[in-house]
N, C-alpha and C positions, 0 to 999 in steps of 0.2 A: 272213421269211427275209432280208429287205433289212438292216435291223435288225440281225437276227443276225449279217448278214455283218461289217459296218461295225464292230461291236465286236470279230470277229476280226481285224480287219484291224488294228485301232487296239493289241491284246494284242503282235500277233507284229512291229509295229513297238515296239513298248518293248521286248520280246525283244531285238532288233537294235540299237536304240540305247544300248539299257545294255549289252552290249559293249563298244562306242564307248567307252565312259564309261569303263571299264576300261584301255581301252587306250590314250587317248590322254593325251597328256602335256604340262604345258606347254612352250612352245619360246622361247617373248620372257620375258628375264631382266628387261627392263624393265617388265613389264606389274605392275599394283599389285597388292601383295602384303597377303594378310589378317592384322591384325591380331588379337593374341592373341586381341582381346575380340571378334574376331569384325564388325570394321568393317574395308572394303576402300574404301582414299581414290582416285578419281582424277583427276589435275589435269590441266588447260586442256589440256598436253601430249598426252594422251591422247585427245582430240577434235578433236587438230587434222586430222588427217587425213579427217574426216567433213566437212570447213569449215561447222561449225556459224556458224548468224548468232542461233537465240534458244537459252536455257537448254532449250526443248524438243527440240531437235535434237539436246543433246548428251543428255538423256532415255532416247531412243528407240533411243540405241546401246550401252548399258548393256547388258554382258555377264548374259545370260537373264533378264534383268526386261522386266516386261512391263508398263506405264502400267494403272491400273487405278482408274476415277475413282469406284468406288463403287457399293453396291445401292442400290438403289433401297427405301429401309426406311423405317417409320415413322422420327421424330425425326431432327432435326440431327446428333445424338451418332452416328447410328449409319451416317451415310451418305458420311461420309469414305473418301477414297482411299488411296494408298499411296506418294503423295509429301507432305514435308515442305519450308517453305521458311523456311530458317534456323534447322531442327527446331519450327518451329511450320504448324498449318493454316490453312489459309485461313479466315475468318470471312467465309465466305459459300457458297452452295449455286454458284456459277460452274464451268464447267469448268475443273478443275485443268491439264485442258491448255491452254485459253486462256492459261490465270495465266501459266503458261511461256514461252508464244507473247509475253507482252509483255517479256520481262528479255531483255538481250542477253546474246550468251554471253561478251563480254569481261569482262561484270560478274559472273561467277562466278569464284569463288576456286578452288572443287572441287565434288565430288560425292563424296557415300556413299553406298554400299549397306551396310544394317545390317539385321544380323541381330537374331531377336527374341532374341534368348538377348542379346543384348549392347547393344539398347537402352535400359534404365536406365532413364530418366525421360520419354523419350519415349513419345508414344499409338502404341500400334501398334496397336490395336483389332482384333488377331487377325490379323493380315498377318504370313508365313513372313519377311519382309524389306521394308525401308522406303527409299526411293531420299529423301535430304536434299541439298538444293542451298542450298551454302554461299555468301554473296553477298562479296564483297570490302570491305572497311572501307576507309572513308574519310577522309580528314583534309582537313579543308577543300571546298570544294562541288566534286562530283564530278558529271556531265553526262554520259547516252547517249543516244542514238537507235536503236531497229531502225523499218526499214520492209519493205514488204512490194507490190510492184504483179504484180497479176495479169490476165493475158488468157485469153480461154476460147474455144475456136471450137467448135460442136457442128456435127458430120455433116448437119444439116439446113440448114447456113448461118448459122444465127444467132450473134450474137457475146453476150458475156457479160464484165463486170471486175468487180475486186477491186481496192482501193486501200488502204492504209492505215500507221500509222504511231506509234511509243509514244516519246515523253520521258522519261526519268526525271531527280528530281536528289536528289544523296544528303547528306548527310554525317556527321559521328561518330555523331549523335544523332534526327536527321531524317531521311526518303523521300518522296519525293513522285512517285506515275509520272501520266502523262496519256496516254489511246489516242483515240486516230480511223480508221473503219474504214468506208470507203464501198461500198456490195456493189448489182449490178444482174448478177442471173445468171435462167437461165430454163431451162426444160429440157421437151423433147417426148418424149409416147411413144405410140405407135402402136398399135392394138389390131386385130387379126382374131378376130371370134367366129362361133360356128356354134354352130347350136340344131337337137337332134336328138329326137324324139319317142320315147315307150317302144319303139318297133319298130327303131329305130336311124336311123332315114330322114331325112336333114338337111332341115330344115320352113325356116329361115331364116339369115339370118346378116348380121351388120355388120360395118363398118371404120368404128371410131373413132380415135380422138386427142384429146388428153390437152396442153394447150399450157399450162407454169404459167410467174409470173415473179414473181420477188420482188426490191424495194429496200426498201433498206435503212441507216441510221445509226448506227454503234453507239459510245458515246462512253465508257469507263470511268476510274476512276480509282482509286487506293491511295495511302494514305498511313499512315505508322507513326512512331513518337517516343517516344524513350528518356527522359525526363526526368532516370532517375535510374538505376544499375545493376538496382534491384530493379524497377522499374515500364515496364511497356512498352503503348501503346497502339497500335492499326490502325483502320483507319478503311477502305470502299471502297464506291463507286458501280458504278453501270452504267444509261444511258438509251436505251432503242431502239427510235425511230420506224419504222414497218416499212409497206409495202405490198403487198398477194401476191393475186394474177389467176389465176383458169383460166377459161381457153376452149376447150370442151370440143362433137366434134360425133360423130353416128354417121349412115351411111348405110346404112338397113334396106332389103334385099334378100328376099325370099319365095323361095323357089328349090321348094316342095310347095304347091301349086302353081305353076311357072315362072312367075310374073307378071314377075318382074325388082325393079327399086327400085320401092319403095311409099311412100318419103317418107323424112325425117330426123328425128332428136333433137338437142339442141341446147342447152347447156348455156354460161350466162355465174355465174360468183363472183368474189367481191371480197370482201377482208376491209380493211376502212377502219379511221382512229382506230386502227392498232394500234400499243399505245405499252406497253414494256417498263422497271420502274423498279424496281432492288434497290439496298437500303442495307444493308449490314453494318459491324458494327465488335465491336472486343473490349477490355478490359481485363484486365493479369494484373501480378501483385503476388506479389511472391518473398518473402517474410519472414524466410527464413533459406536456407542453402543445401540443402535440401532438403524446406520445404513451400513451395506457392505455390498463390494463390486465382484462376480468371482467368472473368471474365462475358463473355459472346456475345451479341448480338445478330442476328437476320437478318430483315430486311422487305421483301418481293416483292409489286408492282401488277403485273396484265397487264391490260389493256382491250383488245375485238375487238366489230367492228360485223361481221357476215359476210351479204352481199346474194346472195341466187341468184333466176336465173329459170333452169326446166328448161321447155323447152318439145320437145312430140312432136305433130306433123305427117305422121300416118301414114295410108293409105286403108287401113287395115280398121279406122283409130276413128279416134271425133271429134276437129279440132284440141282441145288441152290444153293448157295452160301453168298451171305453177304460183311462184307467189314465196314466199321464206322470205327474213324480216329476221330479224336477232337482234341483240341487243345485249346482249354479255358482260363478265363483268368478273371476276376472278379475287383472292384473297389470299391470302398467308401472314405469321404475325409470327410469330418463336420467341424464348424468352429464354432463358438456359443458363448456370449456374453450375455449377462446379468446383473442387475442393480436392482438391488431390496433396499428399500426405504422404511420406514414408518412415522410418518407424519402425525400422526398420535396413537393413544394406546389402545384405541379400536381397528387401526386399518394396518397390515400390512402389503405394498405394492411394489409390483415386482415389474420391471422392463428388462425384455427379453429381445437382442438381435443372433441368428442364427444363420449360416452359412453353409453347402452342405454340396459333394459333387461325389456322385456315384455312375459306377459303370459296369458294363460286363461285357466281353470278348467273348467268342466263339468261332475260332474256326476251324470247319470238321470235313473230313474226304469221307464218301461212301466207293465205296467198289462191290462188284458185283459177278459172279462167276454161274453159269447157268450149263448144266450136263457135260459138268467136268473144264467147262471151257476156262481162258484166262482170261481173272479178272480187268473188267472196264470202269470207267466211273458211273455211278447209279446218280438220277437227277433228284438232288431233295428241296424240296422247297424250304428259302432261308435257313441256310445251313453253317455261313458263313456272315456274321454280323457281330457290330460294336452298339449296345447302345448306352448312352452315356447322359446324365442327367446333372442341369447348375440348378442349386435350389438357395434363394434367401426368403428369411419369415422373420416376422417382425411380432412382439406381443407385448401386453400389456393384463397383469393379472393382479387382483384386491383380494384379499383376505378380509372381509369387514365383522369383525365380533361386535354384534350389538348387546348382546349381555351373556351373562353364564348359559344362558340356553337357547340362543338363535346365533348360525352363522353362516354369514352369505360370500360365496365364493364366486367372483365374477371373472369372467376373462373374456380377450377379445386376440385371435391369432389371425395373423393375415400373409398369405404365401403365393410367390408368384415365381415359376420354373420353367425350365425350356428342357424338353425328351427328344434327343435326337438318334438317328439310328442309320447305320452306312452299312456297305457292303451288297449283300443280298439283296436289301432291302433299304431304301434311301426317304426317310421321312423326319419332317424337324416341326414339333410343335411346342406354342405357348401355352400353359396352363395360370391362373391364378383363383385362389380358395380364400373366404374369407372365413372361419372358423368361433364362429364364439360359443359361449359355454356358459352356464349359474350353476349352483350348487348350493341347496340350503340343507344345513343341518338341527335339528331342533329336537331339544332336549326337554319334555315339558318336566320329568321329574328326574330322580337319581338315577332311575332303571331304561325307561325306555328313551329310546334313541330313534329319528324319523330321519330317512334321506331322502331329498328328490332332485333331480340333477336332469337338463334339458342342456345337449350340445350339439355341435356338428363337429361329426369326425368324417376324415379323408384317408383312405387305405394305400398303404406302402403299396405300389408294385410290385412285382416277381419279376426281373427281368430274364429269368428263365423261362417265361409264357413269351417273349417276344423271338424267340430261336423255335425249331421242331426240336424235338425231343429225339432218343434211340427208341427205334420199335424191338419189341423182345413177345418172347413165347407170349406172354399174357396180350397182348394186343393192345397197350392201352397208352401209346406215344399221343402227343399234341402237335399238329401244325404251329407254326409260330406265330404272331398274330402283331404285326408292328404299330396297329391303330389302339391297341389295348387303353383303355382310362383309368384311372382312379375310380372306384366305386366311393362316393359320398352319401354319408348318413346325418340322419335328424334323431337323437336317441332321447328318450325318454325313461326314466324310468324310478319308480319308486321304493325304498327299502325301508321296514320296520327292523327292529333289534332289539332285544333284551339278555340281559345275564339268567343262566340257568344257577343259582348258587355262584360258591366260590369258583369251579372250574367249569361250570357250562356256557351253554350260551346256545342264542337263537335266533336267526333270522331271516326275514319273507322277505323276496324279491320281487317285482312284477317290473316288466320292462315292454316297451313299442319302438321300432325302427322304422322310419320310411327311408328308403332308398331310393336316390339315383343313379343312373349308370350301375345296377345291380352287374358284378360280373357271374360269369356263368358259362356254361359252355355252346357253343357256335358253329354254326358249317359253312367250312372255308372253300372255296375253289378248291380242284384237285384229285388224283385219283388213290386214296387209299386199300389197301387190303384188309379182305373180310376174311373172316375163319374159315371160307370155303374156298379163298387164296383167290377170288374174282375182284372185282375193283369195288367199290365204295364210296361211300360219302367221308370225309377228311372234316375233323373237329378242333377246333383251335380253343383258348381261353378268351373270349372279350365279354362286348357288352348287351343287354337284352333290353333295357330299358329302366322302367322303375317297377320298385316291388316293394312288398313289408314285411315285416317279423314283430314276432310279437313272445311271448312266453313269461317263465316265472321258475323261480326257486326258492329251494329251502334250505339252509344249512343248520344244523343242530350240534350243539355236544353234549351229551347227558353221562353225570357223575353215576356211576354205579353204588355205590355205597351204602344206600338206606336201601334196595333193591338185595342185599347182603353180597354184595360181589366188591368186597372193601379192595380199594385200588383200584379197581374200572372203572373205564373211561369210555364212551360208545360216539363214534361219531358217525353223522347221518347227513348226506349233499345229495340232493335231487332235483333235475330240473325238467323240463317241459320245455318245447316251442314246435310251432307252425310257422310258417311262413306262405307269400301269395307273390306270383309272376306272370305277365304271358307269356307264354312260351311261343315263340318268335316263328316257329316254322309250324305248327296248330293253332296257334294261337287260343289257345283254350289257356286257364288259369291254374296255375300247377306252383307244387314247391319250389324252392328253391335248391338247384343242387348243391351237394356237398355236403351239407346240413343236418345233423341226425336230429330225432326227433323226440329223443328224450333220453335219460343219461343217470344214475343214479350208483349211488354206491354205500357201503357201511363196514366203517370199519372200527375195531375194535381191539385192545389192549388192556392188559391188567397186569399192574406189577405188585408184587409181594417183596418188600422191602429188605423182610427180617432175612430173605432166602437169598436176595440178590437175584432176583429173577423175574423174569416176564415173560407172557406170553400172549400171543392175539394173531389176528388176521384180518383180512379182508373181501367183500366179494363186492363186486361193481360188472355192471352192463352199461351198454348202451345202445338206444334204439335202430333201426333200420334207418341207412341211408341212402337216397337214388343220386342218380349219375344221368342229367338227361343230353347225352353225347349226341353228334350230326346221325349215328347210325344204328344208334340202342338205346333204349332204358336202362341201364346199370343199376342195381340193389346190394348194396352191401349189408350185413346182417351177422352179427355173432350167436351161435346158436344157443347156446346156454350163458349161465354169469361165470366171471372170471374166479378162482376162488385163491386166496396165498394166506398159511399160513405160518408164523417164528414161534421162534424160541429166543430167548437170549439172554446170559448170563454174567456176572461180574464175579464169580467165585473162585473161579480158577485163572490160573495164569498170572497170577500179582495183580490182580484185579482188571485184565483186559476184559474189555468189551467182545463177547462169543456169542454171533447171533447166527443159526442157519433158519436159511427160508427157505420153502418149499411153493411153487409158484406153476400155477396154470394147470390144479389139482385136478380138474375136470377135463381135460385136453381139448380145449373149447375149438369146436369146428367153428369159420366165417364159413358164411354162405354166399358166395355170389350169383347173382343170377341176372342175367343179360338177355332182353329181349329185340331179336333183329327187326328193323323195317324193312329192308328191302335186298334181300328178300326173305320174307317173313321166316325166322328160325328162334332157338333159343341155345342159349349155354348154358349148363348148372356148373357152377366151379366150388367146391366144400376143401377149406383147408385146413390144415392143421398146424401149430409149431411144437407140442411134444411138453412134456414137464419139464420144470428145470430144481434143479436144489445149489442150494448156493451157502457156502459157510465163509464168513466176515470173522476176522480176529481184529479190532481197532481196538489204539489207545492214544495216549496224551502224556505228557510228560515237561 
């Protein structure tokens, strides 16, 4: 019923907002006007009054676009976002919003938002519209700086900063940026549980806490060189030393029988040696004005040492402590070639070959010490394993503009890989996907805009589902599961869009998934421990079969200004979904785990020009989600919406950018709640992680 509400409620607001849309009108004669072809420019002008300090600030105020940094999909080719920078991508898997967060915003010329109908040569890889951030040309060496220093106080008293800082130097032919970025942030969260027996009678209950901290170095760089009009090269780093702590403790209470405290659990991790190192780079070669060949590269190291000792110290069992070392180490290399063609001035076609070997290590000691005794080794199931993946894919993709207002995007990708896996666990399989995909976009007049888009996508692995995980107070480790699949989907889905005036916009989403090899979770051979420290059923990540999903969204921006709130800006994103599975061990028809079930948010800003000033907030939720583990039901659940709201100013400081935000104004309990099968029990777990206030001094120069 919840469910069902949620998507009525999400129906009769599109109802309501496509009114809206109808009726309102632009009212700023200044505001950028769309080009025939369906490209809308906005310059510097146009963000002044946001007092952007990087290109991403001026990003995120783009009339109904929304920053969208990509699925998460097999292959490089297909995990692209929906910004462009200087109508080329990034040659590398980095957050696209990082990328932004390093250009200042003096160093942009403009901004477009382009539509697919009118993008030309550009990849839109299936995106209704593409945001391109135009850089400004230089003649002679041209020199910026953004920085960025952050303070953080959290509710429990502890302090937290941010520091950091990007170079760039430009000029006709050359770029060069350099980042430094020093982070020491940490964050507590509180936990009340209660453990109630099949009769309903609370038997026990704990108060934990949850103490992490992480430092941090993160050093990037980019650089690009035109040699010649036809040849353009990129080149980009990133290295980052990392350290990250929880200390974690609970105190065990009996309350059936009223004993009181009966002792504690007690949790130290540390993840050491963790060191973060990507290289990318690309070359592309224009051979005439209209074909061009260009190679990619992308190679990613992670290294993690992660140390735990869990120790429980309880009078109904003997002291215990157990240690897990491990020592990981992670890869990816891809290589990727491309040749865009255009055969006339309706088609562009793109041939795509792509090569691609990833892997991940693991190997971990358990020891184990029981009523004081000296530790032995504890048996874990695949504790020690490599698995390592060769992937090549082949593609072929048209762009075909049939006129100013139909345009069909066709593609066809096809992949064939071998998963192999040693150690612990000794398995070697072939896989191969054929992947194709349409895309029409139609434009019947100036305003509205229609998508519908029919593909098949194939889901990236975790090769951390193929190892067990470290057990910790919360109870919630995975067996490792070395048969795991790619889940493949058949998506459908359709989108309307319209402009709300000059800075709005509006648009209904409806979408259908059929699945196969839905992943999900599973019960593996094996004997885990229950919250009452007896044996149990052991839950791995794999596969359940086939399943659907289905849902719908809305995203809105509405101009404040005839509403007399001159300078605001409201935006509104909400979605819905359900989903259907057997569930493998009832076999009855149930969600999908992981999955929440609806999600929504509104946020809102208003800048006042004359004063240099703004101010807004945000509150966003999102629905309950289950967890249907080999031994529980899991429910996760935030109890109230989130709420954050700023301030921020250009007035002082030589005109730096002074924003503090104030964030998690409600101190929003999660609620988890865990129902046992066997034997029949429950846990209530309600957390918390406290307010935080946070003051930002950024600038540019």
């Amino acid at each position: 019923m919840r469910r069902l509400t949620s998507l009525l409620a999400l129906a009769a607001s599109a109802f309501a907002l496509t009114g809206m849309a109808r009726a309102q009108e632009p009212t700023n004669p200044s505001a950028p006007a769309t080009a025939p072809e369906g490209v809308q420019q906005f310059q510097p002008a146009f963000f002044a009054r946001f007092n952007p300090v990087t290109a991403e600030d001026m990003v995120r105020q783009l009339p109904g676009f929304t920053l969208d940094e990509g699925a998460d999909l097999r292959g490089f080719g297909a995990t692209a976002g929906n910004v462009l920078i200087d109508g080329q991508r990034p040659s590398s898997k980095t957050s696209i919003r990082d990328e932004l967060g390093r250009i200042a915003a003096g160093s942009v010329l403009r901004v477009e938002l382009i539509r697919a109908s009118a993008a030309g040569d550009l990849d839109v890889r299936g995106y209704t519209e593409l945001a391109n951030v135009v850089l400004k040309p230089a003649t002679g060496m041209k020199e910026s700086t953004t920085f960025a220093l952050t303070g953080r106080w959290y509710e429990q008293g502890r302090l937290g900063a941010q520091i950091g800082g990007t170079h760039s130097w430009k000029t006709d032919n050359f770029g060069f940026r350099l980042g430094v970025q020093a982070t020491s942030l940490g964050e507590r969260e509180e936990v009340a549980a209660t453990f109630r027996n099949a009769l309903g009678t609370v038997t026990r209950s704990q108060n934990e806490f949850y103490q992490s901290q992480v430092d941090e170095l993160t050093i990037t760089g980019a650089a690009n060189w035109t040699p010649t009009p036809r040849d353009t090269l990129n080149a980009n780093f990133r290295v980052l030393p990392r350290l990250f702590t929880t200390n974690a403790a609970a105190n065990v209470r009996l309350v059936s029988p009223a004993i009181g405290s009966i002792g504690a659990i007690s949790l130290d991790y540390t993840e050491k040696d963790i060191w973060y190192v990507d290289l990318g780079g690309d070359y592309e070669h224009k051979f005439d004005g209209q074909n061009a060949v260009k190679l990619v590269t992308v190679n990613r190291l992670v290294n993690w040492r992660p140390q735990q000792l869990l120790t429980q110290n309880l009078l109904i069992a003997p002291l215990t402590r157990r240690i897990d070392n491990s020592d990981n180490r992670a890869g990816e290399h891809v290589v990727r070639g491309v040749y865009t063609l255009k055969p006339d001035t309706q088609h562009t076609v793109e041939f795509g070959l792509e090569g691609a070997y990833n892997y991940r290590r693991v190997n971990r000691q358990s020891l184990a010490s029981v009523s004081g005794g000296p530790f032995v080794p504890a048996v874990v199931p695949i504790a020690s394993t490599k698995v390592e993946e060769d992937r090549i894919e082949a593609s072929i993709n048209d762009v075909w503009r049939l006129n100013q207002q139909l345009t069909l995007e066709g593609g066809f990708n096809f992949e064939s890989s071998k998963i192999s896996q040693s150690g612990d666990a000794s398995v070697e399989r072939d896989f191969s996907y054929s992947k194709p995909r349409v895309v029409a976009t139609w434009m019947p007049n100036a305003e509205d805009q229609w998508r519908a888009s029919f593909l098949r996508d194939v889901s990236q692995l975790d090769f951390g589902d193929f190892a067990t995980g470290l057990n910790s107070i919360s109870s919630s480790a995975n067996v490792g599961n070395p048969l795991l699949l790619p889940e493949q989907t058949w998506k459908a889905s359709l989108q309307w869009k319209r402009p709300l005036g000059p800075r709005g916009s509006l648009s209904i989403t409806g979408f259908y998934d059929d699945i196969q090899d839905t992943q999900d979770f599973i019960t593996v051979p094996g004997i885990c421990t229950t919250p009452t420290g007896g044996p149990g059923a052991c839950t791995a990540v794999g596969n359940i079969g086939d399943g659907t999903r289905w849902g719908g969204r809305i995203e809105a921006t509405l101009a404040l200004d005839e509403m007399g709130v001159v300078g605001g800006i409201l935006k509104l994103n909400a979605g819905a979904q359900d989903s259907d599975v057997t569930d493998p061990v009832s076999l009855q028809k149930r969600q999908i785990s992981s999955e929440q079930e609806f999600d929504w948010s509104a946020d809102f800003r208003q800048d006042v020009s004359s004063m240099k000033f703004a101010w807004g907030g945000k509150v966003n939720s999102i629905g309950p989600t289950p967890h249907y583990r080999a031994d529980r039901l899991e429910t996760i659940e935030p109890k109230d919406p989130n709420v954050e709201l700023f301030v921020e100013t250009t007035a002082f400081l030589g005109g730096l950018l002074v924003r503090v935000t104030a964030a998690n104004l409600l101190d929003v309990q999660k609620e988890t709640d865990r129902n046992y099968y066997v034997p029949v029990s429950e846990e209530f777990r309600s957390s918390t992680m406290g307010r935080t206030l946070t003051l930002t001094v950024a600038g540019a120069f």
